[in-house]
Structure formats: structure tokens, C-alpha cells
PDBQT receptor file of N, H, CA, C and O in Angstrom, charges set to zero:
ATOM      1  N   UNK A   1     102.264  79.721  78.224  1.00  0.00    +0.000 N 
ATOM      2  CA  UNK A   1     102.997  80.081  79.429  1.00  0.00    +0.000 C 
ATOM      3  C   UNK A   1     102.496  81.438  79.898  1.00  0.00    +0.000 C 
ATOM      4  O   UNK A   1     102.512  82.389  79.117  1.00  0.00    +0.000 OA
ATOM      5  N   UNK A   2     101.992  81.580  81.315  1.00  0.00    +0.000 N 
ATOM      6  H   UNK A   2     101.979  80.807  81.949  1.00  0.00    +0.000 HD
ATOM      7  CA  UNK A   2     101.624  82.685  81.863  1.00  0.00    +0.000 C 
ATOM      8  C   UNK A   2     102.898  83.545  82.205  1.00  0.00    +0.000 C 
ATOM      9  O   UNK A   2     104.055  83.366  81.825  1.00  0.00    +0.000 OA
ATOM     10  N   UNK A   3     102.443  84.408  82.924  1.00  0.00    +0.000 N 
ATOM     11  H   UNK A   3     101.503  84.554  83.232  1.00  0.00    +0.000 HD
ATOM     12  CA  UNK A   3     103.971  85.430  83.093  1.00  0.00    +0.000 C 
ATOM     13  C   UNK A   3     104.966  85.089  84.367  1.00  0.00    +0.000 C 
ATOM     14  O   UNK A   3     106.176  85.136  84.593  1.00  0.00    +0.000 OA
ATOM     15  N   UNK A   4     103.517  84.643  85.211  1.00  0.00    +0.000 N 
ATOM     16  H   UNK A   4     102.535  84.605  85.028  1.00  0.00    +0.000 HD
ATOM     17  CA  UNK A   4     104.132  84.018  86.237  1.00  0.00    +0.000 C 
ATOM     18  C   UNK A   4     105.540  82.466  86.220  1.00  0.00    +0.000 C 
ATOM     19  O   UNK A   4     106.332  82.082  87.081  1.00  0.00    +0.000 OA
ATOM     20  N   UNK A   5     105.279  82.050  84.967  1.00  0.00    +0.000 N 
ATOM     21  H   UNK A   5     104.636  82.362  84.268  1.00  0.00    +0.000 HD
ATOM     22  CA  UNK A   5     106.417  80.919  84.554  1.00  0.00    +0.000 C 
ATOM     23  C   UNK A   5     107.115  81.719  83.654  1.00  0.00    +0.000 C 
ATOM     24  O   UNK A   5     108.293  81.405  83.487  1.00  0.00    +0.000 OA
ATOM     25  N   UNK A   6     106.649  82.762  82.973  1.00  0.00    +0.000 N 
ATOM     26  H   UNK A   6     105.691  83.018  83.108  1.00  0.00    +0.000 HD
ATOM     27  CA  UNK A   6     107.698  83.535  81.885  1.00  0.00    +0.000 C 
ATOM     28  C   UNK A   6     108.917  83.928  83.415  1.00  0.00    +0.000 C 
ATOM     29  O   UNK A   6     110.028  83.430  83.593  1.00  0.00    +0.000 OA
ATOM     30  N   UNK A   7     108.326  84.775  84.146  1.00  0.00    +0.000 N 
ATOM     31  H   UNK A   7     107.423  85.180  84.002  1.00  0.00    +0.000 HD
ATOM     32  CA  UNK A   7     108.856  85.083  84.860  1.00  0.00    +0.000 C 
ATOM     33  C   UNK A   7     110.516  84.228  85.620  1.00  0.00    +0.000 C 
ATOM     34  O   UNK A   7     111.699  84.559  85.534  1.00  0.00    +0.000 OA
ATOM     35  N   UNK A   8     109.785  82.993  86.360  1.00  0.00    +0.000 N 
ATOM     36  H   UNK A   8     108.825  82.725  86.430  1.00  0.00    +0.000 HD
ATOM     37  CA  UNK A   8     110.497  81.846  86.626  1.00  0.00    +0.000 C 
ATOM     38  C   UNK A   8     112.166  81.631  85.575  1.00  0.00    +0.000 C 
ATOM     39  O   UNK A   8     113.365  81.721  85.843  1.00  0.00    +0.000 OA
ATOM     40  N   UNK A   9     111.411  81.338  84.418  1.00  0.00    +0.000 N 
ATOM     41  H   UNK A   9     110.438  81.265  84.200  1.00  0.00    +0.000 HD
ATOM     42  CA  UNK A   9     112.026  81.142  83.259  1.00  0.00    +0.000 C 
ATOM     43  C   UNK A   9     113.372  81.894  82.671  1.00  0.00    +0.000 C 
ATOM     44  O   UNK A   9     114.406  81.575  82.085  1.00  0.00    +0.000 OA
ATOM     45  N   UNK A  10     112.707  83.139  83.205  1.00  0.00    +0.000 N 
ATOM     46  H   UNK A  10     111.867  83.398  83.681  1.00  0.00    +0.000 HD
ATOM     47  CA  UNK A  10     113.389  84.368  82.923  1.00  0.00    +0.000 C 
ATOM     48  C   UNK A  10     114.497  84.174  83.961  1.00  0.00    +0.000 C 
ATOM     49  O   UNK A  10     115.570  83.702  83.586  1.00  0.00    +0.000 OA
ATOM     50  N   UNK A  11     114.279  84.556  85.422  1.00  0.00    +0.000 N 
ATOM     51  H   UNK A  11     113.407  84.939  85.726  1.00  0.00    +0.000 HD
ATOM     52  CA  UNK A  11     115.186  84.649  86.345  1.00  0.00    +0.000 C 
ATOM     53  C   UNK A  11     116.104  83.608  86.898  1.00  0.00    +0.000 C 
ATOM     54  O   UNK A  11     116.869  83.633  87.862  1.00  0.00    +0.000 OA
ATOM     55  N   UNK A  12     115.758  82.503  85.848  1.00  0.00    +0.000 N 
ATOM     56  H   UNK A  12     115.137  82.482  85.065  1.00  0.00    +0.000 HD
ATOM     57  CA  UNK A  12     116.737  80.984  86.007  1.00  0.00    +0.000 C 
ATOM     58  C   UNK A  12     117.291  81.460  85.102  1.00  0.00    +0.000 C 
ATOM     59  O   UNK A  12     118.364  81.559  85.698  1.00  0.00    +0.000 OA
ATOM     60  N   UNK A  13     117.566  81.971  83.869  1.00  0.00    +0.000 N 
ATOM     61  H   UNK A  13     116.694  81.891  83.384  1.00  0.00    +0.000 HD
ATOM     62  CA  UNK A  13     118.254  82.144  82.638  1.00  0.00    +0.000 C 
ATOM     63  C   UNK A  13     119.347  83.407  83.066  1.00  0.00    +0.000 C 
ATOM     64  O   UNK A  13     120.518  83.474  82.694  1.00  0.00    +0.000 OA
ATOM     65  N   UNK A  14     118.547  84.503  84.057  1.00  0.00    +0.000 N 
ATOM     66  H   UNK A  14     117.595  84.449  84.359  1.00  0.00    +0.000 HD
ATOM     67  CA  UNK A  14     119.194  85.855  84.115  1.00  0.00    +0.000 C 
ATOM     68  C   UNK A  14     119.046  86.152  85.841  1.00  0.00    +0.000 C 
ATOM     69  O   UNK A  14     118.186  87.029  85.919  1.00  0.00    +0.000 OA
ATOM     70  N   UNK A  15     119.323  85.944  86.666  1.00  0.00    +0.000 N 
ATOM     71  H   UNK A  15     120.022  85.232  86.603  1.00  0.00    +0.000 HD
ATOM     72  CA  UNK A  15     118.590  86.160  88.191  1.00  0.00    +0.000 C 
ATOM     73  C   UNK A  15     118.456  87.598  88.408  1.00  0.00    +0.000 C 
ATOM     74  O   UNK A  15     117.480  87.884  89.100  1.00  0.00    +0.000 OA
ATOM     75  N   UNK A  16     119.141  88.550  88.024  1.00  0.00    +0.000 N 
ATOM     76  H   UNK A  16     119.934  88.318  87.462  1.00  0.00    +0.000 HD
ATOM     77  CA  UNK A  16     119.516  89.635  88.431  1.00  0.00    +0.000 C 
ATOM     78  C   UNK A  16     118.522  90.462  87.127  1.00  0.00    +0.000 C 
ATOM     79  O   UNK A  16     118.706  91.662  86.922  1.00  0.00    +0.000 OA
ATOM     80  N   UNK A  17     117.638  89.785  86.432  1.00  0.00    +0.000 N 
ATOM     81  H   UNK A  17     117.489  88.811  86.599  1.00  0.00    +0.000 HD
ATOM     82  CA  UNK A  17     116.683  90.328  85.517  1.00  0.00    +0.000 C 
ATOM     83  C   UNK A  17     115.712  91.320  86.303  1.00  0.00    +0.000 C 
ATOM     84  O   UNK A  17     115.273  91.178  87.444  1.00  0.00    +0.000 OA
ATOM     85  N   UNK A  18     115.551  92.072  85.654  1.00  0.00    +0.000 N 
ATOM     86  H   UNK A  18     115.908  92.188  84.727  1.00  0.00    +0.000 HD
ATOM     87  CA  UNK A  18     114.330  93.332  86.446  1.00  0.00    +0.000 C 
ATOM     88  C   UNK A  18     113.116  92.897  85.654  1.00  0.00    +0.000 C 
ATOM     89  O   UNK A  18     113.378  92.694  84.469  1.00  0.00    +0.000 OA
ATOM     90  N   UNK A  19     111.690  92.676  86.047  1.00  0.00    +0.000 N 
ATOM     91  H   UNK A  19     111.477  92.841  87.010  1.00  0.00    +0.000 HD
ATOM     92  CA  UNK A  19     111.003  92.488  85.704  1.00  0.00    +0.000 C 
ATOM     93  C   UNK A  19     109.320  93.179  86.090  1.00  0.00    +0.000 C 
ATOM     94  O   UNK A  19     108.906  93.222  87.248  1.00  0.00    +0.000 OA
ATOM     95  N   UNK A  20     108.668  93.578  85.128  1.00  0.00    +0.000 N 
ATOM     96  H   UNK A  20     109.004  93.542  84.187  1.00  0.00    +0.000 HD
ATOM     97  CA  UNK A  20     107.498  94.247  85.550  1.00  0.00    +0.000 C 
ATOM     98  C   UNK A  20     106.476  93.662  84.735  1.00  0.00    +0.000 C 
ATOM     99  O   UNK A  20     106.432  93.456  83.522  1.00  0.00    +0.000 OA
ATOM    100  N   UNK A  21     105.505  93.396  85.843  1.00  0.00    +0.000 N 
ATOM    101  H   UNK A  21     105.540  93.563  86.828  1.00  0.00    +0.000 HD
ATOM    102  CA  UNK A  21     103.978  92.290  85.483  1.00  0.00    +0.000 C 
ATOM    103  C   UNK A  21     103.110  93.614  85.007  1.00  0.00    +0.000 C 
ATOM    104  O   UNK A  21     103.407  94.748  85.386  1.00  0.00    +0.000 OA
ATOM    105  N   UNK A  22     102.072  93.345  84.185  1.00  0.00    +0.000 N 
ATOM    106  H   UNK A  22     101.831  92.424  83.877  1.00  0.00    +0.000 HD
ATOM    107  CA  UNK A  22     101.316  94.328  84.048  1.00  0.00    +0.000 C 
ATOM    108  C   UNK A  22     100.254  93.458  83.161  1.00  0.00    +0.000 C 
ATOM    109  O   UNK A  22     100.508  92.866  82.112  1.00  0.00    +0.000 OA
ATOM    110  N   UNK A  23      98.665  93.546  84.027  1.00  0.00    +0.000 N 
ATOM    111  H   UNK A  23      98.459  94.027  84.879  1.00  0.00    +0.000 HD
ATOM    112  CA  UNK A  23      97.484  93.143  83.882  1.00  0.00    +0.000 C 
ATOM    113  C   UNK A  23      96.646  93.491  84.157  1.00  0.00    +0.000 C 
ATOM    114  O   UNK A  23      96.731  94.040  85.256  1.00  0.00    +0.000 OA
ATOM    115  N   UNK A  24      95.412  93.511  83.611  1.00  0.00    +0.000 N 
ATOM    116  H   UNK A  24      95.343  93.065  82.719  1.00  0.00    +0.000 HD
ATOM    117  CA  UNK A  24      93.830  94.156  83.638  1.00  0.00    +0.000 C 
ATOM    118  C   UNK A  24      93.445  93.699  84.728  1.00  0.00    +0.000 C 
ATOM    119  O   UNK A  24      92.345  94.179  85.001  1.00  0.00    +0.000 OA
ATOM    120  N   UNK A  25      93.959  92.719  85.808  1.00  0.00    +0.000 N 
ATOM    121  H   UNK A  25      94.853  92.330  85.587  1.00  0.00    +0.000 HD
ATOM    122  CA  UNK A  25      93.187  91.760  86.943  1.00  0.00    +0.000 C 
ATOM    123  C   UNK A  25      93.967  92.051  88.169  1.00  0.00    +0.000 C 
ATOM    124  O   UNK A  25      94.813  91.254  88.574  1.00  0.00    +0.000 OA
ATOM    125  N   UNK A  26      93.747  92.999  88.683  1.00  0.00    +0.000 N 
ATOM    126  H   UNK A  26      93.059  93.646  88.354  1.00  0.00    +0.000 HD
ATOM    127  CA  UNK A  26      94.565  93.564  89.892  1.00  0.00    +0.000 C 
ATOM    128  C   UNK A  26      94.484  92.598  91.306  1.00  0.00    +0.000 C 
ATOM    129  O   UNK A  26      95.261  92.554  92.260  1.00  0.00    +0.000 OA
ATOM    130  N   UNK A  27      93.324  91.905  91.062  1.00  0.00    +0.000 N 
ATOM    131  H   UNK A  27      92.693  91.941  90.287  1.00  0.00    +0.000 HD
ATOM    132  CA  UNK A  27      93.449  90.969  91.992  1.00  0.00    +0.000 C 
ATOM    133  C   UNK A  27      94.178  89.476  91.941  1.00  0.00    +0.000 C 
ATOM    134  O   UNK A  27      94.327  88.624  92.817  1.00  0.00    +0.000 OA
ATOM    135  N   UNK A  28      94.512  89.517  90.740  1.00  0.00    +0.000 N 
ATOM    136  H   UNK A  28      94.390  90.209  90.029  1.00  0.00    +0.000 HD
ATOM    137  CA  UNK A  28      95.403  88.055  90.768  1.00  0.00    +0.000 C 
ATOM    138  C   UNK A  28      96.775  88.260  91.770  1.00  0.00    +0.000 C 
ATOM    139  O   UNK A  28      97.312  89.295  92.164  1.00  0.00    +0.000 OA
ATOM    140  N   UNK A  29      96.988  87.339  91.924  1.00  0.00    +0.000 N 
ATOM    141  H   UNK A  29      96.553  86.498  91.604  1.00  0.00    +0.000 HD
ATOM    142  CA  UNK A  29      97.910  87.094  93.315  1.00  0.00    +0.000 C 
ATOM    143  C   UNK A  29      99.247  87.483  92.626  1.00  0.00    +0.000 C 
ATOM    144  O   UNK A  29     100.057  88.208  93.204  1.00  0.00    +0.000 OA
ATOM    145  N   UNK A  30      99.487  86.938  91.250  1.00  0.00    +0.000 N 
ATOM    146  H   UNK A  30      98.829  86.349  90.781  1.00  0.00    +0.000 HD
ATOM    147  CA  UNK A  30     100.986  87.287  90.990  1.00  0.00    +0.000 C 
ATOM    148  C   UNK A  30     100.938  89.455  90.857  1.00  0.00    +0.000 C 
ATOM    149  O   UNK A  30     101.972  90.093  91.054  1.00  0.00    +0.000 OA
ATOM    150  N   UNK A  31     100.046  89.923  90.630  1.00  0.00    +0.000 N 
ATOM    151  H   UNK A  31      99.206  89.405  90.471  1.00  0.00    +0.000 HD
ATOM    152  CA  UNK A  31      99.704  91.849  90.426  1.00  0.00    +0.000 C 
ATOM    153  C   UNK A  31      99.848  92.239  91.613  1.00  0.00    +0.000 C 
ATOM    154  O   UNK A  31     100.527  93.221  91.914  1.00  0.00    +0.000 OA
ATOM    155  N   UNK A  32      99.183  91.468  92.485  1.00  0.00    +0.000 N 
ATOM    156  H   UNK A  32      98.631  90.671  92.240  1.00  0.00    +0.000 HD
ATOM    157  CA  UNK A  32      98.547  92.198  93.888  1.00  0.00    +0.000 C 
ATOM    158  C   UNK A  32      99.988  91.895  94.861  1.00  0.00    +0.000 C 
ATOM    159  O   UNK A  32     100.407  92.864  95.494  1.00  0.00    +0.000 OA
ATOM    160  N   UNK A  33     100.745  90.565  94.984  1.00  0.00    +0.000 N 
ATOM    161  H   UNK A  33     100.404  89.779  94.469  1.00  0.00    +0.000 HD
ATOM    162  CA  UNK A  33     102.169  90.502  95.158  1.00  0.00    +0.000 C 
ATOM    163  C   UNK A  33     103.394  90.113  94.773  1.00  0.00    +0.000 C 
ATOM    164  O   UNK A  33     104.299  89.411  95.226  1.00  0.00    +0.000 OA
ATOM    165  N   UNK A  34     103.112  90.970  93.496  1.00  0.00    +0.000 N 
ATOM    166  H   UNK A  34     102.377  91.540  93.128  1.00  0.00    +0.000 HD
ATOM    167  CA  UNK A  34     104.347  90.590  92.248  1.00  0.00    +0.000 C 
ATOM    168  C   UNK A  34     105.770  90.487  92.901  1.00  0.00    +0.000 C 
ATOM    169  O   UNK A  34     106.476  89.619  92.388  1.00  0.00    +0.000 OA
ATOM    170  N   UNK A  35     106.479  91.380  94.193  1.00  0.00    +0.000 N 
ATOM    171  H   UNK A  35     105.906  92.085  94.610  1.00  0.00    +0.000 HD
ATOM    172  CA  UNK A  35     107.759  90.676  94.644  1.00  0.00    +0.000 C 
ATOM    173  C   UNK A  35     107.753  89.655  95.043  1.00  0.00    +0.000 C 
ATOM    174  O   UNK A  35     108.911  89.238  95.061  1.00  0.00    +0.000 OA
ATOM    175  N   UNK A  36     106.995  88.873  95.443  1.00  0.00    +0.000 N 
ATOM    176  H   UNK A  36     106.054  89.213  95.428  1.00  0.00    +0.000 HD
ATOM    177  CA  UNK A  36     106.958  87.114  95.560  1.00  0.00    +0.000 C 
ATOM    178  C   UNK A  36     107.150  86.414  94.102  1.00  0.00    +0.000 C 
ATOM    179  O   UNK A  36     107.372  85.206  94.189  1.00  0.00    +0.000 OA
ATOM    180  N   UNK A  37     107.120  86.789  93.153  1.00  0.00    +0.000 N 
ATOM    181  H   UNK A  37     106.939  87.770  93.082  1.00  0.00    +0.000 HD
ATOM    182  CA  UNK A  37     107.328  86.141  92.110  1.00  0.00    +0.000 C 
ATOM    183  C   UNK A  37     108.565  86.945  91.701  1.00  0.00    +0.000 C 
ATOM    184  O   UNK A  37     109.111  85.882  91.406  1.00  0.00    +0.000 OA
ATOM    185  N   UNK A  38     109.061  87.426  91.550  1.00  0.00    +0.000 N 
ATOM    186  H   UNK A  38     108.617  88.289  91.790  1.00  0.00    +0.000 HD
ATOM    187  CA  UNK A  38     110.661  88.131  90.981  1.00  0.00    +0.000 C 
ATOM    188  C   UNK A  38     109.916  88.880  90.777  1.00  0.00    +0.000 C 
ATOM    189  O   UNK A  38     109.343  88.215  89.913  1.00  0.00    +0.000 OA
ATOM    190  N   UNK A  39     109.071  90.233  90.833  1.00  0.00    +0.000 N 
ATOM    191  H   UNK A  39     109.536  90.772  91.534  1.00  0.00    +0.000 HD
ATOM    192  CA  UNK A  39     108.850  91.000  89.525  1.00  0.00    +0.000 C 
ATOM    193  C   UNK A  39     109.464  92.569  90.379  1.00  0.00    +0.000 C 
ATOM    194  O   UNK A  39     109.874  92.377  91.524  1.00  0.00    +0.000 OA
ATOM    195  N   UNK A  40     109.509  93.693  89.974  1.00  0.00    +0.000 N 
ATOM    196  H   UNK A  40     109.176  93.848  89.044  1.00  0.00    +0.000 HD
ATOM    197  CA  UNK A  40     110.156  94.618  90.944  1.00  0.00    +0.000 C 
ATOM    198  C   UNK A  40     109.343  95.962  90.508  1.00  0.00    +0.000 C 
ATOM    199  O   UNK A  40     109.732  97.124  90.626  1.00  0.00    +0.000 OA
ATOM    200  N   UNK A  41     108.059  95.470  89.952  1.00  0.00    +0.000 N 
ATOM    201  H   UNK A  41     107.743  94.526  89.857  1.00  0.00    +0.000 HD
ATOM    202  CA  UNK A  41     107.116  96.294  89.654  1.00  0.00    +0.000 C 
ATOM    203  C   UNK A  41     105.595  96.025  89.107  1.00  0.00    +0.000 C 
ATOM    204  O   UNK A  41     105.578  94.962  88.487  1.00  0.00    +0.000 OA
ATOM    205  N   UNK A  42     104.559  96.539  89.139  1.00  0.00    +0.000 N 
ATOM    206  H   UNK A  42     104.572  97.403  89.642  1.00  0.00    +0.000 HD
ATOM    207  CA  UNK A  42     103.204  95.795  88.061  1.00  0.00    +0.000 C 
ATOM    208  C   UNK A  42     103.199  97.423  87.851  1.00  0.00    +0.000 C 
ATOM    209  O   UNK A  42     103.708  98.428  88.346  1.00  0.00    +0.000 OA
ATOM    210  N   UNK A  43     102.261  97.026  86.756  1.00  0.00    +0.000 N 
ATOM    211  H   UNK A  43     101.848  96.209  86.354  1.00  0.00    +0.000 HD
ATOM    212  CA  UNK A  43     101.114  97.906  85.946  1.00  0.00    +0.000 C 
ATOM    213  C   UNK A  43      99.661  98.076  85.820  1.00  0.00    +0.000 C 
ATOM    214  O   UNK A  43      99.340  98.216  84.640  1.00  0.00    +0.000 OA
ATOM    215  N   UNK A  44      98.732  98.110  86.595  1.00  0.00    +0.000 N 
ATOM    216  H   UNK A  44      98.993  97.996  87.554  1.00  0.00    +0.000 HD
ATOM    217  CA  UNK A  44      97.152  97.525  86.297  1.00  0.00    +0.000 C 
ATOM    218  C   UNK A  44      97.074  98.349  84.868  1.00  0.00    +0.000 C 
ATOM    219  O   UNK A  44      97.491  99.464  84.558  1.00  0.00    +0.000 OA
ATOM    220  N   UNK A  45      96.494  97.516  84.263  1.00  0.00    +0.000 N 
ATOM    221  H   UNK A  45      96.155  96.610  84.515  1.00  0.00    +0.000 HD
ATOM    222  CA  UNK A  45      95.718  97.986  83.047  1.00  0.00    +0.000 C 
ATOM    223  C   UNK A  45      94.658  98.647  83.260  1.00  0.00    +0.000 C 
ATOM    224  O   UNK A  45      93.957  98.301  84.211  1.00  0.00    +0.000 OA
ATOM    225  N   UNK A  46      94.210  99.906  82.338  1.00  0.00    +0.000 N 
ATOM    226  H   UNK A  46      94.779 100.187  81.566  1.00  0.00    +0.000 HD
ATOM    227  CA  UNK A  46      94.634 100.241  81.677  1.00  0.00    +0.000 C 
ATOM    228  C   UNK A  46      95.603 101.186  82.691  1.00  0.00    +0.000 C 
ATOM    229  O   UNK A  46      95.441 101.410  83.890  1.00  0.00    +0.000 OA
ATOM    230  N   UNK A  47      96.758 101.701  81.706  1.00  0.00    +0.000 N 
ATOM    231  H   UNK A  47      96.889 101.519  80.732  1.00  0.00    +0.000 HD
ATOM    232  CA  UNK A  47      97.693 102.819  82.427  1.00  0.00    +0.000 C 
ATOM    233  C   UNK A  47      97.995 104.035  81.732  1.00  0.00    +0.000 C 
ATOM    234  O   UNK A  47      97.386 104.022  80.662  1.00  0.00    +0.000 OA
ATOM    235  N   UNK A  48      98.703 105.133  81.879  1.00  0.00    +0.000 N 
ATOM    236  H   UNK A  48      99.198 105.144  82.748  1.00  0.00    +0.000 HD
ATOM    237  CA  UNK A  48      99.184 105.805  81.055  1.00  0.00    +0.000 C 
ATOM    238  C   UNK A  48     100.523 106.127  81.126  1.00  0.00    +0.000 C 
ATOM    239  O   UNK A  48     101.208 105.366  81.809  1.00  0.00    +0.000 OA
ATOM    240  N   UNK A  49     101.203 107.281  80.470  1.00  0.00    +0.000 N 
ATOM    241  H   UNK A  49     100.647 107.899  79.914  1.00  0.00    +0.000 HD
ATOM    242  CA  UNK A  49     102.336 107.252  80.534  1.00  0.00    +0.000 C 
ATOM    243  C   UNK A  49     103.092 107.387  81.643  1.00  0.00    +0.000 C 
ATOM    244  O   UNK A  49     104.085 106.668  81.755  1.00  0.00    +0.000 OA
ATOM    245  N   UNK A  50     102.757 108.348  82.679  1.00  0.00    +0.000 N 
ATOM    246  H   UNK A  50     101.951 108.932  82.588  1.00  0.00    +0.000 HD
ATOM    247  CA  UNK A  50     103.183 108.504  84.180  1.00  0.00    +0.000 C 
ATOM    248  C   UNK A  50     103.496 106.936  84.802  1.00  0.00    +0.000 C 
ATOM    249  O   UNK A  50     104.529 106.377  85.168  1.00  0.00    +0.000 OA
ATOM    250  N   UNK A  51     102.467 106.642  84.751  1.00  0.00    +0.000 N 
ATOM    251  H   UNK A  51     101.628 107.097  84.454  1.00  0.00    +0.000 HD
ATOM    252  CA  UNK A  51     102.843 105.105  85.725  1.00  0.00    +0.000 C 
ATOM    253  C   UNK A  51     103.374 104.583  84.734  1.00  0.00    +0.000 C 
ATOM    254  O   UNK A  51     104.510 104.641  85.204  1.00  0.00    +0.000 OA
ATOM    255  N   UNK A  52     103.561 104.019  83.545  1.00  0.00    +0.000 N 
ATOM    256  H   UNK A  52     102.638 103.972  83.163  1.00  0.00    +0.000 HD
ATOM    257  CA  UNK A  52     104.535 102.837  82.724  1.00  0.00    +0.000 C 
ATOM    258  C   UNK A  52     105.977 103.509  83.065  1.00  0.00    +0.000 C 
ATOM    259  O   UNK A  52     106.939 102.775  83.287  1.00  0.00    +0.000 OA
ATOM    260  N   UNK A  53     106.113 105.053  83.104  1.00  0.00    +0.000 N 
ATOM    261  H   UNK A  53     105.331 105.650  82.923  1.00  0.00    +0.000 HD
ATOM    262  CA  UNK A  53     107.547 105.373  83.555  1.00  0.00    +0.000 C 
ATOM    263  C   UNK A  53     107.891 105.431  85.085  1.00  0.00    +0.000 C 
ATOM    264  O   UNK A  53     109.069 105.496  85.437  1.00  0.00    +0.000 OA
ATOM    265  N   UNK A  54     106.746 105.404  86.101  1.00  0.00    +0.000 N 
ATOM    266  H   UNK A  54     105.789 105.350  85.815  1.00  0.00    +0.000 HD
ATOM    267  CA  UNK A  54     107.291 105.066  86.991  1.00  0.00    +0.000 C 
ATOM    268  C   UNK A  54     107.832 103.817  87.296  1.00  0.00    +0.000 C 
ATOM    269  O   UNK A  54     108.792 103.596  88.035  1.00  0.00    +0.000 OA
ATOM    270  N   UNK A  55     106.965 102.791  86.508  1.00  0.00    +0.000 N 
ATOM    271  H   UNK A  55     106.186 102.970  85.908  1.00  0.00    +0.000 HD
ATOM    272  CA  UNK A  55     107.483 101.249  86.669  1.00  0.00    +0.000 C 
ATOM    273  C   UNK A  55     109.416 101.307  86.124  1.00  0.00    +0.000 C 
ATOM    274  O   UNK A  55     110.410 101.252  86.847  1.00  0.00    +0.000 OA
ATOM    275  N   UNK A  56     109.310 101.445  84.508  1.00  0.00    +0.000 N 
ATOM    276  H   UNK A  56     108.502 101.490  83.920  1.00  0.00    +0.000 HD
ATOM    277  CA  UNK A  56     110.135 101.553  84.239  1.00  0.00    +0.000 C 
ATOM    278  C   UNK A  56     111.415 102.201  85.272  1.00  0.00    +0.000 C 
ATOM    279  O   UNK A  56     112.608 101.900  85.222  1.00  0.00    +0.000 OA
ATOM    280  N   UNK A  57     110.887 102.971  86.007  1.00  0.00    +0.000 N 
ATOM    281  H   UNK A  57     109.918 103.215  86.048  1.00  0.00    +0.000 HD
ATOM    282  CA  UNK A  57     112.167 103.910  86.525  1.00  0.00    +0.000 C 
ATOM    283  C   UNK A  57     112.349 103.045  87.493  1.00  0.00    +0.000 C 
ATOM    284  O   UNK A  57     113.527 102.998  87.847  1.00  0.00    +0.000 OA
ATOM    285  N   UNK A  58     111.401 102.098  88.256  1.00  0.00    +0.000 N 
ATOM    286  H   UNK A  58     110.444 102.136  87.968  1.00  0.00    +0.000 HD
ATOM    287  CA  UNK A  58     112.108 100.621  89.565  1.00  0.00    +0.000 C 
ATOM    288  C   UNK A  58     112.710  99.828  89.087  1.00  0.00    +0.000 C 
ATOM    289  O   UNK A  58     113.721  99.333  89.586  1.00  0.00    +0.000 OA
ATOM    290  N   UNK A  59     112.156  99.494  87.869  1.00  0.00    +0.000 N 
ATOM    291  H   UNK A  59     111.335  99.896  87.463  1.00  0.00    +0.000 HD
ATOM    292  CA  UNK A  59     112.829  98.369  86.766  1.00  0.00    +0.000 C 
ATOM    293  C   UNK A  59     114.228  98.844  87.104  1.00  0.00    +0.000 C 
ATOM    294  O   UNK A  59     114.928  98.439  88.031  1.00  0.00    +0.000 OA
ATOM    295  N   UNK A  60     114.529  99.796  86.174  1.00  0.00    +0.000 N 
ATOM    296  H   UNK A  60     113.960 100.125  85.421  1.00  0.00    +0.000 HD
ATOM    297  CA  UNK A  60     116.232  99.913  86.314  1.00  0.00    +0.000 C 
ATOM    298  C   UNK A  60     116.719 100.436  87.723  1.00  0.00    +0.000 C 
ATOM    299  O   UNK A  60     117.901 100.700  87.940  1.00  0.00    +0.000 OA
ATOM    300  N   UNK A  61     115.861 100.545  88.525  1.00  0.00    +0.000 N 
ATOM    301  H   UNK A  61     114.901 100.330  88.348  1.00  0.00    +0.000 HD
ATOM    302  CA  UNK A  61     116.753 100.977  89.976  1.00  0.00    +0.000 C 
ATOM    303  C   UNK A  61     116.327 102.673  90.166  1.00  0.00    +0.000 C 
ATOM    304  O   UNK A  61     116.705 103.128  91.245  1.00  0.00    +0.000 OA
ATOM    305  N   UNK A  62     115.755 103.442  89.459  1.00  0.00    +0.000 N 
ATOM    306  H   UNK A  62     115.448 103.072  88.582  1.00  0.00    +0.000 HD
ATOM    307  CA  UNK A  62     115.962 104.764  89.909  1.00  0.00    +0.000 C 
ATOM    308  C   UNK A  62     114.939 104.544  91.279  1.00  0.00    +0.000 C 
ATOM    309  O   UNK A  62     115.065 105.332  92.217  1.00  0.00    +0.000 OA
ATOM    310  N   UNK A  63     114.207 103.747  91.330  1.00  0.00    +0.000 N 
ATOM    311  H   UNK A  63     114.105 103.108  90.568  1.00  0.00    +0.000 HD
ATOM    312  CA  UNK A  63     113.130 104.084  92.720  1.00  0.00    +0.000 C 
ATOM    313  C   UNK A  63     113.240 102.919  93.251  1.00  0.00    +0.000 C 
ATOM    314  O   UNK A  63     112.467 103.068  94.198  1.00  0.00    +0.000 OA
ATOM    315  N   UNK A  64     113.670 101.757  93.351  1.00  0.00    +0.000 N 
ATOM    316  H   UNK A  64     114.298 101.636  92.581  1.00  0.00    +0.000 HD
ATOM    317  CA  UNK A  64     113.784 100.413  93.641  1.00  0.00    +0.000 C 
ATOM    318  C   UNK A  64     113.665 100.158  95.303  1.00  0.00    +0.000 C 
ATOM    319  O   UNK A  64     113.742  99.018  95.760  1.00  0.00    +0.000 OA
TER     320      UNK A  64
């Protein structure tokens, strides 16, 4: 299962789930427009700590 059905999976089980994609392939369609799939953030690989906490901080709403 890709993330794009983890995803799915996820937000049938939880809708109101926060979710952040994060992949080495910035051009795949679910990275490049992850709010079409539930996600409320990506990550391109590689990252460092600044951006995994900015994701994190949309995840829970501080920048959403």
C-alpha cells in the first residue's frame, strides 16, 4: 500500500486525521498536490529539522 491509499484508509477510519506525505520524488502528483489527497502538508526528501517542524506545526494547526 502506497501512502496515497494509506492515506484514504486513514481518513475513512479518522476524517479529521492530519496528515503529512513526505518523499524523495517531488514530482509525483500525490507531493506536488498533497491537499487533493487529505494530506495538510509534504516533506521532499532529503529535509532537516526546520522544515519537518514546520510540517509538523500545519499538521496540528499552528500554520494550517
Amino acid at each position: 500500500m502506497g501512502g496515497k491509499e494509506a492515506a484514504a484508509e486513514i481518513l475513512h477510519l479518522d476524517p479529521g486525521a492530519r496528515l503529512v506525505v513526505s518523499s524523495g520524488y517531488s514530482e509525483d502528483p500525490v507531493v506536488a498536490q498533497y491537499r487533493e489527497f487529505g494530506f495538510v502538508a509534504a516533506l521532499g526528501k532529503p529535509y532537516g529539522v526546520s522544515e519537518l517542524l514546520a510540517a509538523l506545526a500545519r499538521a496540528v494547526g499552528d500554520d494550517a
